[in-house]
C-alpha positions, 0 to 999 in steps of 0.5 A, spaced: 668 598 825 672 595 819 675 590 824 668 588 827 666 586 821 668 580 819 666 577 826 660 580 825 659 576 818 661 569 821 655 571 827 650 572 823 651 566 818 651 561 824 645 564 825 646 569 830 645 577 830 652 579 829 651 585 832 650 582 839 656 577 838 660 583 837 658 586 843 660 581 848 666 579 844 669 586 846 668 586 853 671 579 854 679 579 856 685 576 851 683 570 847 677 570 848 671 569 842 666 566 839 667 559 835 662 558 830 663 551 830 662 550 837 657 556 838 661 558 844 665 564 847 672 561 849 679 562 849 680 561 841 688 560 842 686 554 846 680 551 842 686 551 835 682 557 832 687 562 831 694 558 831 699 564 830 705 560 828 699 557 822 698 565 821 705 566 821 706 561 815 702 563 810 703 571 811 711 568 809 709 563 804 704 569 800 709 574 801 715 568 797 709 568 792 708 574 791 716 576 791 717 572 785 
């Protein structure tokens, strides 16, 4: 549940009923979400939403900062 949350958020400050986008993201295979920006359900790796290597990146550079 506390995973869903977040999508759930974003649905409903698009303007649309999080619970409902939340359902359909889960019965969709691998990459597949909801890009707010475009109000559609596509690949998130192919549309620039989720970049692994930027995610990766700031995982490193905030535990650097944190570290000292």
């Amino acid at each position: 549940r506390a995973l869903e949350e977040p999508l759930r958020l974003i649905a409903e400050n698009a303007g649309y009923e999080g619970s409902v986008v939340v359902e359909k993201v889960k019965s969709m295979d691998g990459n597949m979400g909801f890009n707010a920006m475009t109000e559609e359900y596509e690949d998130l790796f192919a549309a620039g939403v989720v970049d692994p290597a930027k995610v990766t990146l700031s995982a490193l550079q905030n535990a650097g900062s944190i570290s000292g």
